[in-house]
N, CA, C and O atoms as a DFTB+ gen file, in Angstrom:
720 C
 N C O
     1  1     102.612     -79.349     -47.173
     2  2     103.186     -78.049     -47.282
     3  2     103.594     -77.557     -45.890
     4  3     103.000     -77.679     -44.818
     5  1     104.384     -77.158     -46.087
     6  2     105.418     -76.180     -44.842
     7  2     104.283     -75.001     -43.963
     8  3     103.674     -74.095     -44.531
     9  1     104.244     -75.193     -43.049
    10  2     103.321     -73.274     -42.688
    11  2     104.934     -72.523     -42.210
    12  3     105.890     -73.096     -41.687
    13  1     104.843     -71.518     -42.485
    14  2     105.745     -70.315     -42.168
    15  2     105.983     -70.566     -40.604
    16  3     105.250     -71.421     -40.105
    17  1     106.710     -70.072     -39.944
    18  2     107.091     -70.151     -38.696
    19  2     106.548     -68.720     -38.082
    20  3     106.897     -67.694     -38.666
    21  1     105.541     -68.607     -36.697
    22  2     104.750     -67.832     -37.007
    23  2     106.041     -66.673     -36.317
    24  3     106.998     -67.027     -35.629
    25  1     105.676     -65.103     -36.787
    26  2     106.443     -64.343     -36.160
    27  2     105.820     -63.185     -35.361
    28  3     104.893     -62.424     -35.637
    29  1     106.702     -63.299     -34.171
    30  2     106.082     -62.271     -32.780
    31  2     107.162     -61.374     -32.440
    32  3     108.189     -61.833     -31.941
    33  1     106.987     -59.769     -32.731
    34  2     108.222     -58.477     -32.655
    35  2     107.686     -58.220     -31.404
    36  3     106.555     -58.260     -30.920
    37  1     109.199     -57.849     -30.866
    38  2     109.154     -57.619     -29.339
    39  2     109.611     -55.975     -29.780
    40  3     110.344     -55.717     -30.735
    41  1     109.038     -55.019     -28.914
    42  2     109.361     -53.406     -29.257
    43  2     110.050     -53.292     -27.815
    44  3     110.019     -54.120     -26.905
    45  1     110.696     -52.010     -27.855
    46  2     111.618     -51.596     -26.836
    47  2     110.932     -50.981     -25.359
    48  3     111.386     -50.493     -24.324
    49  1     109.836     -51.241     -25.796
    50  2     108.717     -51.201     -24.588
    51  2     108.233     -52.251     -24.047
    52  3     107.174     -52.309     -23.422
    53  1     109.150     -53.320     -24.308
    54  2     108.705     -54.606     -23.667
    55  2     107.671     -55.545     -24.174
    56  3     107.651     -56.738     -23.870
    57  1     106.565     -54.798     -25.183
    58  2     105.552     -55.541     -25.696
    59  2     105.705     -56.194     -26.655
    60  3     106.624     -55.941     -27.435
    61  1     104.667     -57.423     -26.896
    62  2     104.864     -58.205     -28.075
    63  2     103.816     -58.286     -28.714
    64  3     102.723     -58.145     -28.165
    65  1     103.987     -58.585     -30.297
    66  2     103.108     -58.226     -30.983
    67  2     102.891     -59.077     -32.494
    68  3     103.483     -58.882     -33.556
    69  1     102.067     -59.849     -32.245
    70  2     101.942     -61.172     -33.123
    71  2     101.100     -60.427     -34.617
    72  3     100.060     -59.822     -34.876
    73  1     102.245     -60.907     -35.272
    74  2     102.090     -60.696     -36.686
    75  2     100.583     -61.216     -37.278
    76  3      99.789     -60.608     -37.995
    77  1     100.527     -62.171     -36.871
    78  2      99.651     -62.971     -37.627
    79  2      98.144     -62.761     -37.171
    80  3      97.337     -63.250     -37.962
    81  1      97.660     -62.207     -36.185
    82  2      96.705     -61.835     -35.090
    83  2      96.655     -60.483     -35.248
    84  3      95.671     -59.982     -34.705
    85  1      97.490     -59.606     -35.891
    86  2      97.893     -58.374     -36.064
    87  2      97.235     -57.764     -34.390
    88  3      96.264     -57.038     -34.176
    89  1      97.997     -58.262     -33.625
    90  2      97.551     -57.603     -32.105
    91  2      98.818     -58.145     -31.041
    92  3      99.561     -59.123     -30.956
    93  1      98.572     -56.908     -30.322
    94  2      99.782     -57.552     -28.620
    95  2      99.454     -58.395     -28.022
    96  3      98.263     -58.290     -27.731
    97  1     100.060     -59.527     -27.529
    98  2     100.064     -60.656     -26.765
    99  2     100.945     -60.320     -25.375
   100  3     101.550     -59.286     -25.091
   101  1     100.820     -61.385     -24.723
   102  2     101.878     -61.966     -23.216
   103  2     102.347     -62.611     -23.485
   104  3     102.192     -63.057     -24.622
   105  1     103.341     -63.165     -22.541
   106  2     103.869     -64.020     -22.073
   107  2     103.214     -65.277     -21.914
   108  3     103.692     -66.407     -22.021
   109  1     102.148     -64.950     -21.664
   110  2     100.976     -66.088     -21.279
   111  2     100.486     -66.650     -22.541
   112  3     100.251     -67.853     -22.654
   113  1     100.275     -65.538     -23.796
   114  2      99.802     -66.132     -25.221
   115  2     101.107     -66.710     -25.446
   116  3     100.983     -67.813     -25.978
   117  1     102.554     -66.320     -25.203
   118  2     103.337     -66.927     -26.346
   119  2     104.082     -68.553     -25.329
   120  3     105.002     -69.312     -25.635
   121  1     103.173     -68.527     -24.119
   122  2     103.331     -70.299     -22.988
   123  2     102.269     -71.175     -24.083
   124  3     102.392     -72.206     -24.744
   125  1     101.290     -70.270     -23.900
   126  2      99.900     -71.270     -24.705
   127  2     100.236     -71.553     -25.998
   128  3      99.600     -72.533     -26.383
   129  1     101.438     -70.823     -27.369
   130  2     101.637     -70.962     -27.902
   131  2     102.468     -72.202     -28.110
   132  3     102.021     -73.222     -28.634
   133  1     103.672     -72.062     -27.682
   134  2     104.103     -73.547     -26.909
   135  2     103.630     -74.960     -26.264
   136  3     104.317     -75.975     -26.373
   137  1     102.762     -74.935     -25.789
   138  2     101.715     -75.594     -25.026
   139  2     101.552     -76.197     -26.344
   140  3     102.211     -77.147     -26.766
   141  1     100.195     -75.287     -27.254
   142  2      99.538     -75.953     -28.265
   143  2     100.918     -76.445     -30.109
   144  3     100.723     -76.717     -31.294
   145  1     101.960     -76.303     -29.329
   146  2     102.919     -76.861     -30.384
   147  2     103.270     -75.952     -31.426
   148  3     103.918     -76.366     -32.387
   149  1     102.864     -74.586     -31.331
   150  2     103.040     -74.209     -32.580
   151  2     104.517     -73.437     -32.283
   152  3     105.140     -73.028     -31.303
   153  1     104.748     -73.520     -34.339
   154  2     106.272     -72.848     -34.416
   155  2     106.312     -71.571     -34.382
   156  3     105.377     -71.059     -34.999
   157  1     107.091     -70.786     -33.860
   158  2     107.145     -69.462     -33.721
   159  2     108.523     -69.049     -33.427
   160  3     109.338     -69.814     -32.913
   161  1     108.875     -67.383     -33.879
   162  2     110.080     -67.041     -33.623
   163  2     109.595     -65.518     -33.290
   164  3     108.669     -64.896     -33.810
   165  1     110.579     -65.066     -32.174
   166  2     110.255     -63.880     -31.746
   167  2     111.638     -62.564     -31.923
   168  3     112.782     -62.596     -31.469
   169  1     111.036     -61.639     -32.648
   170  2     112.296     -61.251     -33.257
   171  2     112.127     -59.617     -32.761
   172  3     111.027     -59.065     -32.735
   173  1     113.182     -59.060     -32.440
   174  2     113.366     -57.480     -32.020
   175  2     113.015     -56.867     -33.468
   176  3     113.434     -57.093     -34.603
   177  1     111.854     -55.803     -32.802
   178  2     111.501     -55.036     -34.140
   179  2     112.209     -54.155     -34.336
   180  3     111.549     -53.320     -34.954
   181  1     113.629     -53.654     -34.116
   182  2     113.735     -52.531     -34.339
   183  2     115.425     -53.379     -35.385
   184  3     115.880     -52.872     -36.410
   185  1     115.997     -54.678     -34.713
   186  2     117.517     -54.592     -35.289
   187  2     116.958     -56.263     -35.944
   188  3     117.861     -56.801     -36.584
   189  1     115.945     -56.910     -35.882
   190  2     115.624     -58.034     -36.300
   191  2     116.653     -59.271     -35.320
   192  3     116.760     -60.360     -35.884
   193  1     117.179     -59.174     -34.312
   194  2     117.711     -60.116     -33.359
   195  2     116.644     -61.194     -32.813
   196  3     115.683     -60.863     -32.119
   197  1     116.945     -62.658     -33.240
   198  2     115.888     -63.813     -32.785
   199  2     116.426     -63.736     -31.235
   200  3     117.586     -63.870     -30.846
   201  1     114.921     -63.410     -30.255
   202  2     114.723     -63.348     -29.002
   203  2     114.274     -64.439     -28.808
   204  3     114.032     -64.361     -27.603
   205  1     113.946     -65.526     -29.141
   206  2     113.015     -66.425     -28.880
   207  2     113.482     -67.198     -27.805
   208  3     112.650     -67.734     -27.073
   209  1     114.732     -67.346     -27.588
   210  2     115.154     -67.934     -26.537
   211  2     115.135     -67.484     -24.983
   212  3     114.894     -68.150     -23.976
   213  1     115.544     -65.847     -25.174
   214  2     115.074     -65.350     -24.261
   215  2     114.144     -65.640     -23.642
   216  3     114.061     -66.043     -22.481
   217  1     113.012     -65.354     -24.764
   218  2     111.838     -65.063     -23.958
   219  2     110.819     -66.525     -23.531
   220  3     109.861     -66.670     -22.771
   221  1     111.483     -67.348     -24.329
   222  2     111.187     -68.635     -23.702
   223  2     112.148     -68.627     -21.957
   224  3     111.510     -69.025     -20.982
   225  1     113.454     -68.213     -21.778
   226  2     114.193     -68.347     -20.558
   227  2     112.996     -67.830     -19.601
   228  3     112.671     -68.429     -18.576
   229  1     112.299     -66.486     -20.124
   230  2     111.492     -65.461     -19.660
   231  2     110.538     -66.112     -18.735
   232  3     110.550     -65.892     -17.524
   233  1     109.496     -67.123     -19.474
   234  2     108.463     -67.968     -19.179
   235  2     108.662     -69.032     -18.288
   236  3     107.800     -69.527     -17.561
   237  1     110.120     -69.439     -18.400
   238  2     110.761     -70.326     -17.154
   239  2     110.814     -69.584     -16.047
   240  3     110.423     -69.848     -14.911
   241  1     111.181     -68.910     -16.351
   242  2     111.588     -67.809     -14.987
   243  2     109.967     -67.770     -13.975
   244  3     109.622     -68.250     -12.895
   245  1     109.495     -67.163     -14.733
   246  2     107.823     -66.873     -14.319
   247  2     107.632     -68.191     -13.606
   248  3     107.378     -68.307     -12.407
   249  1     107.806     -69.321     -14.615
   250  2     106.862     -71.019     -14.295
   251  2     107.768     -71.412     -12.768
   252  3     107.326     -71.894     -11.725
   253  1     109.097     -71.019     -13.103
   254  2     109.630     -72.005     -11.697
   255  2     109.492     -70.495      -9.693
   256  3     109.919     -70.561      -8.541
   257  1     108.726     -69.548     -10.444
   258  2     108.237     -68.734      -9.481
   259  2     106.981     -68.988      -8.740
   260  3     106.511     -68.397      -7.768
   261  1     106.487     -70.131      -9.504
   262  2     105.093     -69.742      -9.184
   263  2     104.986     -71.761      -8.895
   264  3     105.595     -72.591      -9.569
   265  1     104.248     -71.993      -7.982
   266  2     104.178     -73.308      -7.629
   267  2     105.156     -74.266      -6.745
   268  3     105.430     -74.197      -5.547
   269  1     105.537     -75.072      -7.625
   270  2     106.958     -76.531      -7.220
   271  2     107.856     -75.827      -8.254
   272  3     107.230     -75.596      -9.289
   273  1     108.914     -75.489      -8.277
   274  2     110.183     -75.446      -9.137
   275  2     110.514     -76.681      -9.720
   276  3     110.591     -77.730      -9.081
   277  1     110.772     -76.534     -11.295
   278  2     110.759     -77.879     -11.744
   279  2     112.659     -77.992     -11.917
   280  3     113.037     -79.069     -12.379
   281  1     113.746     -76.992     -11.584
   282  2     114.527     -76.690     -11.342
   283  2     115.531     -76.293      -9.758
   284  3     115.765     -75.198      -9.245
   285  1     116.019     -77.952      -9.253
   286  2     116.270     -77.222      -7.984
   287  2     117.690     -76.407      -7.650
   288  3     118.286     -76.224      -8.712
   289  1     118.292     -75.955      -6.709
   290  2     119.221     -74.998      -7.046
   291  2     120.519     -76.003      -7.598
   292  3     121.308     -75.648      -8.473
   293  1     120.561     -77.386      -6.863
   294  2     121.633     -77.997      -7.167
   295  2     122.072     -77.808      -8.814
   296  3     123.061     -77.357      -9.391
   297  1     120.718     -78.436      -9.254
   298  2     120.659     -79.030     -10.742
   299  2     121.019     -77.503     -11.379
   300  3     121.890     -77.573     -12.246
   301  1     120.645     -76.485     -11.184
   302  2     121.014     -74.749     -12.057
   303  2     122.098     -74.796     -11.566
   304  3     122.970     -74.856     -12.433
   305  1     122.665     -74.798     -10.043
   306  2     124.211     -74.886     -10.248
   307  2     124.922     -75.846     -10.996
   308  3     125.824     -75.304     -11.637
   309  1     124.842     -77.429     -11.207
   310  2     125.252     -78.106     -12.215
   311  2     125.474     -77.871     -13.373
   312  3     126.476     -78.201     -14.007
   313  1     124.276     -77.098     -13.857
   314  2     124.324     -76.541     -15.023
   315  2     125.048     -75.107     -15.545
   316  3     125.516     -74.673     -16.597
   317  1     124.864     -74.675     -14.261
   318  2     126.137     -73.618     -14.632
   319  2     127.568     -73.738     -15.191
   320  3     128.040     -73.163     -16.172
   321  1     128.348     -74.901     -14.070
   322  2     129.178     -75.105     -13.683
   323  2     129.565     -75.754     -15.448
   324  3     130.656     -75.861     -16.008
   325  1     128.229     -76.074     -15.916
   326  2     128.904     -77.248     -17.515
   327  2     128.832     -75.982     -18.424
   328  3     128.453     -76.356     -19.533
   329  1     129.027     -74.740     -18.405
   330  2     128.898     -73.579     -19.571
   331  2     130.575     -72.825     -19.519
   332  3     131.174     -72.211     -18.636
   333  1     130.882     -73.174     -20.731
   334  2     132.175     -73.020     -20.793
   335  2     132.894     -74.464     -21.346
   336  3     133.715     -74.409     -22.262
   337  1     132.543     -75.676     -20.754
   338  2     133.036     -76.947     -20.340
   339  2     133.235     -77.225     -22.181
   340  3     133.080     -76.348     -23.031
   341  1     133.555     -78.463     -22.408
   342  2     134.029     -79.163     -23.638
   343  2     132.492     -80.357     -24.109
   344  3     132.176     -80.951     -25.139
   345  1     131.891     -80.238     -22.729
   346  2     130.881     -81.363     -22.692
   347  2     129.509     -80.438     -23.078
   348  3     128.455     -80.964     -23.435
   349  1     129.685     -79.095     -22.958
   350  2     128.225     -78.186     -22.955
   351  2     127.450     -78.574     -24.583
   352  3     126.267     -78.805     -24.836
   353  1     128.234     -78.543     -25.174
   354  2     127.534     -79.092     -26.494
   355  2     127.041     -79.857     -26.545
   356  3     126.231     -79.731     -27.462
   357  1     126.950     -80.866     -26.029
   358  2     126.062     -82.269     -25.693
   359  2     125.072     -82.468     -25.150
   360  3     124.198     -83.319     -25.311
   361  1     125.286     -81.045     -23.957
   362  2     124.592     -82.117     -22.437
   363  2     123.348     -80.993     -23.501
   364  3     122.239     -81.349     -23.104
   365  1     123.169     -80.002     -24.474
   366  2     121.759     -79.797     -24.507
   367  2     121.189     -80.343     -25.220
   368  3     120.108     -79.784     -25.401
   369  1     121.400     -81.894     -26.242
   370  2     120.742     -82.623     -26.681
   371  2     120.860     -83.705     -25.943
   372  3     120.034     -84.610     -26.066
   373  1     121.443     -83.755     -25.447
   374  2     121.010     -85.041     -24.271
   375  2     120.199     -84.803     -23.532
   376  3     119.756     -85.897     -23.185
   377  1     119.609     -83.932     -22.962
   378  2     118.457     -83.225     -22.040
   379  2     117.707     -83.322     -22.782
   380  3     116.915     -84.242     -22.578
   381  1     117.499     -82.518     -23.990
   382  2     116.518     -82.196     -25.350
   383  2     116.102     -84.293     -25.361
   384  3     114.947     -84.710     -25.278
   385  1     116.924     -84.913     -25.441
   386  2     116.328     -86.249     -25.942
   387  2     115.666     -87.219     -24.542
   388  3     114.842     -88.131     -24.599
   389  1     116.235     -86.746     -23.544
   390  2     115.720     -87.549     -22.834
   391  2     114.897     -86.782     -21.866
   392  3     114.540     -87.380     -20.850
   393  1     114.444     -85.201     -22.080
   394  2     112.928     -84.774     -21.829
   395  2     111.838     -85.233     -22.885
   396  3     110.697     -85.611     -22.621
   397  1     112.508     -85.106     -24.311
   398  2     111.498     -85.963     -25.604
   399  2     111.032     -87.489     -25.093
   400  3     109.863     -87.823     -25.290
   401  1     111.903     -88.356     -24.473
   402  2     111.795     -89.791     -24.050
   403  2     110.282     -89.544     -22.847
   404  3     109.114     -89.918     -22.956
   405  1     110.977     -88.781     -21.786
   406  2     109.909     -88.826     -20.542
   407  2     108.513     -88.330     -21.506
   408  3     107.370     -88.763     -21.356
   409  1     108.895     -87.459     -22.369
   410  2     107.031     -86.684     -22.873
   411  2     106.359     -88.140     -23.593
   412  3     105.154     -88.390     -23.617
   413  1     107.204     -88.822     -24.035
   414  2     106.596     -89.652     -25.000
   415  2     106.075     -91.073     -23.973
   416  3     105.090     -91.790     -24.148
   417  1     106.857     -91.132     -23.162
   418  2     106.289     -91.939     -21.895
   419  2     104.927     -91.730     -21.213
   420  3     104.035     -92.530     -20.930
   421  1     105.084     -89.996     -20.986
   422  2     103.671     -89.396     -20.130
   423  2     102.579     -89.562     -21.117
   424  3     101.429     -89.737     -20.717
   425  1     102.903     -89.514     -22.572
   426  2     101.426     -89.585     -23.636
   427  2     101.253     -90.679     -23.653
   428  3     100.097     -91.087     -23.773
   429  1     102.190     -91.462     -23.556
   430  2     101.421     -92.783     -23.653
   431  2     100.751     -93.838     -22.394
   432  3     100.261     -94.967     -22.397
   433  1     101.056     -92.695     -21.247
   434  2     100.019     -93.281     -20.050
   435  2      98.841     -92.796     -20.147
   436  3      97.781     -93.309     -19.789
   437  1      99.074     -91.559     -20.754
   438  2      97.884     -90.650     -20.671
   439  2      96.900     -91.384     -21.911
   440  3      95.935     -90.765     -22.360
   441  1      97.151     -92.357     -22.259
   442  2      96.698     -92.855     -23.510
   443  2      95.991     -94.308     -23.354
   444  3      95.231     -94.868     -24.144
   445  1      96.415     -94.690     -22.253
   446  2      95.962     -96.269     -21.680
   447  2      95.102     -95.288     -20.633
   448  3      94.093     -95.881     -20.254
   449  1      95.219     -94.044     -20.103
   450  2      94.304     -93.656     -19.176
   451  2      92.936     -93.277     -19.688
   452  3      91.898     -93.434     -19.046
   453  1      93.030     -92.735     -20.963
   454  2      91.879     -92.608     -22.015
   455  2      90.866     -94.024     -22.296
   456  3      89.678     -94.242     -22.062
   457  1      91.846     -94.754     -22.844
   458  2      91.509     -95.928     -22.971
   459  2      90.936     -96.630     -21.903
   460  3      89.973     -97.354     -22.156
   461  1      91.362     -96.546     -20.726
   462  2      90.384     -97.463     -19.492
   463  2      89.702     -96.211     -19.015
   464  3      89.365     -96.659     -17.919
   465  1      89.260     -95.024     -19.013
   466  2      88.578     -93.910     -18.006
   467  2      88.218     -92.828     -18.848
   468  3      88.309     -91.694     -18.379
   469  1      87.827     -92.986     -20.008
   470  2      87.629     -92.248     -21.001
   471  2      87.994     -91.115     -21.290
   472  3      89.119     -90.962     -20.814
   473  1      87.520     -89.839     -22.039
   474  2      88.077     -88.386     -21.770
   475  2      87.691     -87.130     -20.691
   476  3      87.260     -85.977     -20.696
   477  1      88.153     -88.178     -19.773
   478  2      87.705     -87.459     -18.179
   479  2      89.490     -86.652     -18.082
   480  3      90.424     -87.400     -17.794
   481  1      89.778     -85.078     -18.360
   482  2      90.986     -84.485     -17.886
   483  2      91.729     -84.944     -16.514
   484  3      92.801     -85.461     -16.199
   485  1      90.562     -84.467     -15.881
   486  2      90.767     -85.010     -14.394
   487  2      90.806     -86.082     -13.581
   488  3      91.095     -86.015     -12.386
   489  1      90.504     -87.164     -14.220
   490  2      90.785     -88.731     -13.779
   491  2      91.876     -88.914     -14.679
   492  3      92.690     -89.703     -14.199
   493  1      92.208     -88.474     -15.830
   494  2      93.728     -88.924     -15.826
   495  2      94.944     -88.031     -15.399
   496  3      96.149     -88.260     -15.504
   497  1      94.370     -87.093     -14.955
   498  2      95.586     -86.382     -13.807
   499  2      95.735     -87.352     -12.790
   500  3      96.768     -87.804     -12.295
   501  1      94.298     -87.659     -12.503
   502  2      94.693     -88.614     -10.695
   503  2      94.831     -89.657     -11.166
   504  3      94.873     -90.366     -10.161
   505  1      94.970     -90.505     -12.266
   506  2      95.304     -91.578     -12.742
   507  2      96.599     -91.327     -12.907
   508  3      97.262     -92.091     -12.205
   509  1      97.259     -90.578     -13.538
   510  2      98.644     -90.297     -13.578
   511  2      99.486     -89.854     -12.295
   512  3     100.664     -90.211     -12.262
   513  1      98.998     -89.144     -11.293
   514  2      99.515     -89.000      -9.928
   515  2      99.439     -90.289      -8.946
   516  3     100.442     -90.588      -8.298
   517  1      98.055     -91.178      -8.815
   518  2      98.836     -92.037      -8.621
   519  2      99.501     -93.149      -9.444
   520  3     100.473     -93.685      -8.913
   521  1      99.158     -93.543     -10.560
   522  2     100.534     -94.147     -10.434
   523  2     101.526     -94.094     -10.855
   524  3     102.051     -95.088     -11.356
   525  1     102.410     -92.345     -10.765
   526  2     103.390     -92.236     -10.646
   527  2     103.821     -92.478      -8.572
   528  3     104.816     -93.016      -8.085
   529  1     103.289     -92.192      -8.249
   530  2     103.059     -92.327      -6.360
   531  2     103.436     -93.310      -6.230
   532  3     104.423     -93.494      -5.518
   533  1     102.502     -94.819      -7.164
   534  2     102.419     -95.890      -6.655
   535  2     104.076     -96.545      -7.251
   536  3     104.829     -97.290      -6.624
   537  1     104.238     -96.084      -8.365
   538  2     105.669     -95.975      -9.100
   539  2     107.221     -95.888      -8.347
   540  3     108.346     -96.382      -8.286
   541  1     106.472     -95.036      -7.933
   542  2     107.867     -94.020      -7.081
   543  2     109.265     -94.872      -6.976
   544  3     110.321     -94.593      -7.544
   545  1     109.084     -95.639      -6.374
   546  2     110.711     -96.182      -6.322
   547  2     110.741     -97.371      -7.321
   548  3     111.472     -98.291      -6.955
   549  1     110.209     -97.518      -8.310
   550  2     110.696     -98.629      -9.210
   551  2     111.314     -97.867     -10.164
   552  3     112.226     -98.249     -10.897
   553  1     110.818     -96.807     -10.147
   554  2     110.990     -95.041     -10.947
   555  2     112.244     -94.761     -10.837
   556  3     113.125     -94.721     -11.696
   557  1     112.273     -94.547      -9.585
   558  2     113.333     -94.169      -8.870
   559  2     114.796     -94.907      -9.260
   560  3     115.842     -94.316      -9.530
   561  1     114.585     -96.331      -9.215
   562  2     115.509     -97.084      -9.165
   563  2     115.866     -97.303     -10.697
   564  3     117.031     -97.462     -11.061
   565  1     114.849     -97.300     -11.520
   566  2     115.179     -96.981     -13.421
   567  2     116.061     -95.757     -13.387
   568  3     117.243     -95.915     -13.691
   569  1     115.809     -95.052     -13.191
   570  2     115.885     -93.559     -12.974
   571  2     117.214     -93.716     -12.873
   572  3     117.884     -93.406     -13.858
   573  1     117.918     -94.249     -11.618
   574  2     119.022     -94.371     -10.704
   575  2     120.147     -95.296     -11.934
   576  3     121.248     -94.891     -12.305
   577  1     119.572     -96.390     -12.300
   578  2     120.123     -97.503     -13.341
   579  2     120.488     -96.042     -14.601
   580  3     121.633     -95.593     -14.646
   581  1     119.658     -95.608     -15.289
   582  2     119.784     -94.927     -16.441
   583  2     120.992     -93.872     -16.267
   584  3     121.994     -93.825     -16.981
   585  1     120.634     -92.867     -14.949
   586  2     121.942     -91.980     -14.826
   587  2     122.948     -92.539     -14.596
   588  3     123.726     -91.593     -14.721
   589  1     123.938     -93.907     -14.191
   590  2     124.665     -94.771     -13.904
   591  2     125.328     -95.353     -15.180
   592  3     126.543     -95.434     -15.367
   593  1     124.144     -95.828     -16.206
   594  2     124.464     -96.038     -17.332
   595  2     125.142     -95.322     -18.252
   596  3     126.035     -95.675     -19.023
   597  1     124.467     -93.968     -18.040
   598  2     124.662     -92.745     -18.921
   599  2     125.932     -92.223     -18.534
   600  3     126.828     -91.799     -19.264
   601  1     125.889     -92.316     -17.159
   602  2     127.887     -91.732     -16.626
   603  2     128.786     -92.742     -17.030
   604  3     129.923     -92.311     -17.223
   605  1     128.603     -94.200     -17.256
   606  2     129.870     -94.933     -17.822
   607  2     129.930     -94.695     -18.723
   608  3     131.109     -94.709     -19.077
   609  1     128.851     -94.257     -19.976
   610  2     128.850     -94.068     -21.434
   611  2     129.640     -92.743     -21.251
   612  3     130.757     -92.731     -21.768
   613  1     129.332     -91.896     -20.754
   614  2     130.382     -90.701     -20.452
   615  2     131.698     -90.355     -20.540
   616  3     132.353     -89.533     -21.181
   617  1     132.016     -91.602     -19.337
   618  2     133.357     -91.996     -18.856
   619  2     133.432     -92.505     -20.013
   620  3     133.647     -91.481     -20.660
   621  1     133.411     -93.466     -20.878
   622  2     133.819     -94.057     -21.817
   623  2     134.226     -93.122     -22.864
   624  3     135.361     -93.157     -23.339
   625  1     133.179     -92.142     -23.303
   626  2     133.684     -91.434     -24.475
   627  2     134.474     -90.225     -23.952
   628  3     134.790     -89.429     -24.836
   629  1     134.759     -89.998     -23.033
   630  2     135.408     -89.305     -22.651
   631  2     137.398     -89.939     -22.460
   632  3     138.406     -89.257     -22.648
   633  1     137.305     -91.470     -22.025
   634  2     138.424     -91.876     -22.198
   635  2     138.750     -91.933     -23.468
   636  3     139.766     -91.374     -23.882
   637  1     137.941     -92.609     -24.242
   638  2     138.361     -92.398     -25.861
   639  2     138.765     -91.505     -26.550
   640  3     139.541     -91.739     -27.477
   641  1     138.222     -89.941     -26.184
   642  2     138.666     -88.800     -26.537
   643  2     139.971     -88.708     -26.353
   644  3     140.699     -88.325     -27.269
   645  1     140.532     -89.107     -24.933
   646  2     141.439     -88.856     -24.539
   647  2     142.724     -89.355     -25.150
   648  3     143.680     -88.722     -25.597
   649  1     142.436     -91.058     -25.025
   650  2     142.944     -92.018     -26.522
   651  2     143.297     -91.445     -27.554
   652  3     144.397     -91.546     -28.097
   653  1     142.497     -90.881     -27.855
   654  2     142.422     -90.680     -29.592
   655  2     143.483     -89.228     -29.200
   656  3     144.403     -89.040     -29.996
   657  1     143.388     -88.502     -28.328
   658  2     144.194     -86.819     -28.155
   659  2     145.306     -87.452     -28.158
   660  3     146.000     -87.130     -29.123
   661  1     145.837     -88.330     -27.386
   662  2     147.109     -88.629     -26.896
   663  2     148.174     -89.483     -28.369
   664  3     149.380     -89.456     -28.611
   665  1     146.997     -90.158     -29.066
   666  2     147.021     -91.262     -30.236
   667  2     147.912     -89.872     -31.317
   668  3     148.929     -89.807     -32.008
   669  1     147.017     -89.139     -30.992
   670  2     147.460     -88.088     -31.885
   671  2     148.494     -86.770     -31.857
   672  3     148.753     -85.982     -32.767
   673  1     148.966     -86.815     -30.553
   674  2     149.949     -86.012     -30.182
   675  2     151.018     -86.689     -29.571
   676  3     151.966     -85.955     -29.294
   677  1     151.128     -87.747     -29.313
   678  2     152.469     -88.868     -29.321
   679  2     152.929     -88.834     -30.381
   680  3     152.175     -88.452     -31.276
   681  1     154.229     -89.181     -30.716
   682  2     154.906     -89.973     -31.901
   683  2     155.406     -91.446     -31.091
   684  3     155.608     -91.678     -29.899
   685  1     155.473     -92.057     -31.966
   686  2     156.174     -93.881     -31.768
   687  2     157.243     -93.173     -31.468
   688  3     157.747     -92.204     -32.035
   689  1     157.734     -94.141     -29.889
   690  2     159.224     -94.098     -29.805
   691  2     160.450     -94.628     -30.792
   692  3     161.593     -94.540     -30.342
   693  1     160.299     -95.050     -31.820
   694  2     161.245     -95.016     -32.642
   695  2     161.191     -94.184     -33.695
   696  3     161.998     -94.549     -34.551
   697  1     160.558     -93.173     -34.020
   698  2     160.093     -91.810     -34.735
   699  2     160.833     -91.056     -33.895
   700  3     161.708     -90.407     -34.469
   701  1     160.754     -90.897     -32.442
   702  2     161.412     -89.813     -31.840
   703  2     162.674     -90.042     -31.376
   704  3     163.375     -89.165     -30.871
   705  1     163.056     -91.400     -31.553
   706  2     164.574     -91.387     -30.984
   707  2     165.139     -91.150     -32.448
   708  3     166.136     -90.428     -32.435
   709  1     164.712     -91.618     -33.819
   710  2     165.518     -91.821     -34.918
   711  2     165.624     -90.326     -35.374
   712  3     166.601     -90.106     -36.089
   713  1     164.869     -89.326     -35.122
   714  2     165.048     -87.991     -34.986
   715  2     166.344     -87.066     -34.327
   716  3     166.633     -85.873     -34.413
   717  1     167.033     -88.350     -33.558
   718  2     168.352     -87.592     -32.523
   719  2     169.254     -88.256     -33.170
   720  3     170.443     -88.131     -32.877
């Protein structure tokens, strides 16, 4: 069976207020909410508008304030620069799939780290720091191969598009001369 998607009204006072808890939360309950996987939608109590995106932007905002930025300015200008573009429709399931790829990578180190060092949190943090450390440039160089890969696949469907535009807004030169 389905569970409902849980719902959290944001009031014009900034606060939020989880239905299901019948009480106000943070920012911080609706990170941990995320964190622990659950579905949720956050909706303006007064016109019913889904905020959820917002206020997920909200929690980024906060996360890349506080620590290492997991966002550097290049990459937000990149991303600027693709809003508007013909390609923006893409690039957010292509991100969406290949942040899903890296998570499913990190569980499953974190899973051989269980397996040899038992359920110690903290030995598989430093099990995972180093050997991503010890990693680093084989990483690096996958890393380097994959975005390389991913720009000819690019280039490719992007020439094809082009193919196919041109395929389709040409006529055969003997269509257009037998026309005169």
């Amino acid at each position: 069976m389905v569970e409902p998607i849980r719902q959290i009204k944001k009031y014009p006072n900034r606060r939020l207020y989880d239905t299901l808890t019948s009480s106000y939360i943070t920012l911080a309950d609706v990170k941990e909410m995320v964190l622990q996987f659950e579905h949720f939608q956050v909706l303006d109590a007064k016109t019913g508008e889904d905020l959820t995106r917002s206020i997920l932007l909200q929690i980024l905002l906060e996360e890349e304030g506080c620590g290492i930025p997991l966002f550097s300015c290049e990459l937000l200008s990149l991303i600027i620069r693709l809003y508007g573009n013909a390609m923006q429709g893409m690039l957010g399931k292509y991100l969406e799939n290949n942040i899903h790829g890296f998570l499913e990578f990190q569980h499953k180190l974190q899973e051989q780290s269980k397996a040899v060092f038992g359920d110690n949190p903290q030995t598989h943090s430093d099990f995972l720091a180093q050997f991503l450390n010890f990693q680093k440039p084989a990483m690096q160089s996958m890393m380097k191969a994959y975005m390389e890969q991913s720009q000819k696949m690019f280039q490719q469907m992007q020439d094809q598009i082009q193919n196919q535009t041109r395929s389709i807004f040409t006529y055969p030169a003997s269509e257009s001369q037998a026309g005169r």
